[in-house]
Backbone bond lengths (Angstrom), bond angles and torsions (degrees), N, CA, C in turn:
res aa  C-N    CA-C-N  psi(-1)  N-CA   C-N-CA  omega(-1)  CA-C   N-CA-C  phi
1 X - - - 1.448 - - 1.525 109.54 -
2 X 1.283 113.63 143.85 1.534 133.98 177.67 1.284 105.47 -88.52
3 X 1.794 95.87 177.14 1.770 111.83 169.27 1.770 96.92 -158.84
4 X 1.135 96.59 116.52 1.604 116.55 -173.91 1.693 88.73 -67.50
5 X 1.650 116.10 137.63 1.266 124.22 166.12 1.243 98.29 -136.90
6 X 1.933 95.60 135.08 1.825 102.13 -167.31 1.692 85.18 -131.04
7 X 0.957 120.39 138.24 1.835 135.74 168.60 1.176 131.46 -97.93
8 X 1.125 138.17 44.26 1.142 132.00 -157.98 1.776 135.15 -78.70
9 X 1.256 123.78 141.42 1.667 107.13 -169.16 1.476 89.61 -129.04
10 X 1.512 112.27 179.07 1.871 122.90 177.88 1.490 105.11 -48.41
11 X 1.538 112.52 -28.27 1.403 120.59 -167.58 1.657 138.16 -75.71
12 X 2.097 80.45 -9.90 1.385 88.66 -154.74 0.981 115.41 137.64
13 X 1.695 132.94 170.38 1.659 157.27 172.05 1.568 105.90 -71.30
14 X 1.393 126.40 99.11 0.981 123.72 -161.39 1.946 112.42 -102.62
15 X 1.713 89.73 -16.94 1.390 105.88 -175.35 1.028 99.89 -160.94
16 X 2.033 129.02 153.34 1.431 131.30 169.55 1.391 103.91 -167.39
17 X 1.076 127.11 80.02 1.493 126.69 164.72 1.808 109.58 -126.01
18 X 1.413 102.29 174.44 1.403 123.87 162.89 1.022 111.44 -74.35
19 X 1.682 124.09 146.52 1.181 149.99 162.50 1.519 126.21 -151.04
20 X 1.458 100.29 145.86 1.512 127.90 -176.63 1.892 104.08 -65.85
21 X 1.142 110.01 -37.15 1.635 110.92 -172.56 1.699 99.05 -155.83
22 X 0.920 118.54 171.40 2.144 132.74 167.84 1.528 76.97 -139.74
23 X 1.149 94.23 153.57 1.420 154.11 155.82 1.397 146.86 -111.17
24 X 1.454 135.32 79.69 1.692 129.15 -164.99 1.335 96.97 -140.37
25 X 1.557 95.28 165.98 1.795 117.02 158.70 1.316 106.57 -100.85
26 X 1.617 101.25 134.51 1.466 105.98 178.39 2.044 103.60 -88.53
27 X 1.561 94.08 -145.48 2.026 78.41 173.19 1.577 77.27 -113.24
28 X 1.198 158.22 11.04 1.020 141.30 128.45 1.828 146.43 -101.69
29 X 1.356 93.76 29.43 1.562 115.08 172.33 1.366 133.48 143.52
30 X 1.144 151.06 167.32 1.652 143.81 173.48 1.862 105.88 -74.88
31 X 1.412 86.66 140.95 1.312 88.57 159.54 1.222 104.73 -156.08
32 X 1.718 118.13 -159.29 1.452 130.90 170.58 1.011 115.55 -176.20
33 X 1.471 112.48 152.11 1.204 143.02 -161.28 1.541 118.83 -113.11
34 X 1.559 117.08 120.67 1.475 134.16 -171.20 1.743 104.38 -101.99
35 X 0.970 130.48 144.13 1.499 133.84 155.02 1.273 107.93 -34.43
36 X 1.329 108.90 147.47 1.634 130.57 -157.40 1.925 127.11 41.61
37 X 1.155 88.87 25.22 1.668 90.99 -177.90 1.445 116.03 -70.51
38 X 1.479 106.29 157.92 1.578 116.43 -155.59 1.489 82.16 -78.39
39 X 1.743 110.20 147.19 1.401 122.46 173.20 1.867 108.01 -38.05
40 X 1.337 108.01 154.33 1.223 115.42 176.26 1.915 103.63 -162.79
41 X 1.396 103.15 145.81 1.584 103.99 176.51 1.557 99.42 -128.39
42 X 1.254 126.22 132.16 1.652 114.50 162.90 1.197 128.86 -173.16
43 X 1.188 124.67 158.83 1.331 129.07 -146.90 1.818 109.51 -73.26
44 X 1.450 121.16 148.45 1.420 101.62 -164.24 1.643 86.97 -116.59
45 X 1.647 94.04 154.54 1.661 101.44 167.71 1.607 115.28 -93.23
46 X 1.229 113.31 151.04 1.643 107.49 178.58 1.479 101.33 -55.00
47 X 0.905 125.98 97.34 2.109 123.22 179.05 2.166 82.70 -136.03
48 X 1.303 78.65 -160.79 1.892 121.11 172.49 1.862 98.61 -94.81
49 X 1.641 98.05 137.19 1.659 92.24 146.64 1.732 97.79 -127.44
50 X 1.745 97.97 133.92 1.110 114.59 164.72 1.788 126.41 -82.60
51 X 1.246 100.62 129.67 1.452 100.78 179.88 1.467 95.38 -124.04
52 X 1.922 99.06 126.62 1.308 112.33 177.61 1.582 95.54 -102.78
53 X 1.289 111.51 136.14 1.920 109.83 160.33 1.509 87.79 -141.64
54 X 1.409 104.07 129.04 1.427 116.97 -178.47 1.352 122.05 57.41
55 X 1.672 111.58 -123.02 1.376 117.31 -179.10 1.951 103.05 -82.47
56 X 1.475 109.81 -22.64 1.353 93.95 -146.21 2.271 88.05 -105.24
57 X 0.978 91.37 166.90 1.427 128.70 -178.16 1.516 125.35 -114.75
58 X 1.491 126.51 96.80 1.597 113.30 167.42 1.388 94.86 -112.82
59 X 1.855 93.85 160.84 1.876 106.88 174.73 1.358 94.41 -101.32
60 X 1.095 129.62 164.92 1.342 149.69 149.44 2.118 112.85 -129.17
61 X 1.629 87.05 115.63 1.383 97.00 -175.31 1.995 107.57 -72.89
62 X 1.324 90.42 136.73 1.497 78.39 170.93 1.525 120.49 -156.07
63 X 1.700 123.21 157.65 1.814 100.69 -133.12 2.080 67.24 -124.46
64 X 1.093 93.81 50.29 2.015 101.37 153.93 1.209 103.51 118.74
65 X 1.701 130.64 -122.83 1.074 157.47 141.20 1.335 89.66 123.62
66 X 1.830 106.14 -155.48 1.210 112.49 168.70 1.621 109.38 -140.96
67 X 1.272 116.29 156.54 1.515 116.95 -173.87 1.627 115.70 -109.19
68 X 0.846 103.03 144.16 1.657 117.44 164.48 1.378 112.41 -132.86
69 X 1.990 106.24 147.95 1.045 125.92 -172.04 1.435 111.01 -154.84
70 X 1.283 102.93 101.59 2.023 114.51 168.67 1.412 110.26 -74.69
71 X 0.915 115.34 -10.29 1.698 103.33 -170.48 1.270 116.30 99.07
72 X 1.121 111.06 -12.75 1.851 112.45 166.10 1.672 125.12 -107.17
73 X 1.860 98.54 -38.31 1.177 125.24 174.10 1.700 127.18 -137.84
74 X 1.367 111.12 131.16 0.999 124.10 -174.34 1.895 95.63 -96.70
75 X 1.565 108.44 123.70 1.106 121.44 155.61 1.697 137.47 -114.68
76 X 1.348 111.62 100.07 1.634 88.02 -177.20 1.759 109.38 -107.09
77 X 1.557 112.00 156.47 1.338 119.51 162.95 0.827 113.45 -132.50
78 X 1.693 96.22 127.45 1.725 114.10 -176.22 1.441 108.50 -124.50
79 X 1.313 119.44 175.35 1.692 115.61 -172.68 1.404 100.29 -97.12
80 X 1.550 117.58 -8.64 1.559 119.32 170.92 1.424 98.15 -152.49
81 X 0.887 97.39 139.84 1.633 123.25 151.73 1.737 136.60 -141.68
82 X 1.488 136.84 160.25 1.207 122.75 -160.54 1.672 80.23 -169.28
83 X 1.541 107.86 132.22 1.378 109.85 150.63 1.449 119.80 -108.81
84 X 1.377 112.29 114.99 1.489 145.69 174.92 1.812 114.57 -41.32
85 X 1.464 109.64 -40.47 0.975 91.74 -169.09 1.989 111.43 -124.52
């Protein structure tokens, strides 16, 4: 099972794929997120979010926002974002 991750900035869809796990800093610590996780909303720190699907790994830079997660889909909005790799 997957977890749809969508990124969004003022600009637009900056990112939208499947993933095995996310990865971020909140403004109070790292965590991550597995398929089917219990809802969660929270504030993001200017860091990287890592999205693992399978073997491979992208960062997506991002200058805060906040995240949400139903358990199917991970959404964050930030006022910038950029994927790095």
């Amino acid at each position: 099972m997957k977890i749809k991750v969508k990124i969004l900035t003022p600009g637009g869809k900056v990112y939208e794929k499947d993933a095995d796990l996310v990865n971020f800093r909140t403004i109070e610590g790292a965590m991550g997120i597995l398929p089917r996780r219990i809802p969660i909303i929270t504030h993001l720190a200017v860091s990287d979010i890592e999205v693992v699907n399978e073997d491979r790994r992208e960062k997506i830079k991002v200058a805060g926002g906040f995240l949400y997660c139903d358990g199917k889909v991970v959404s964050v909005v930030s006022s910038d974002a950029e994927v790095v790799n």
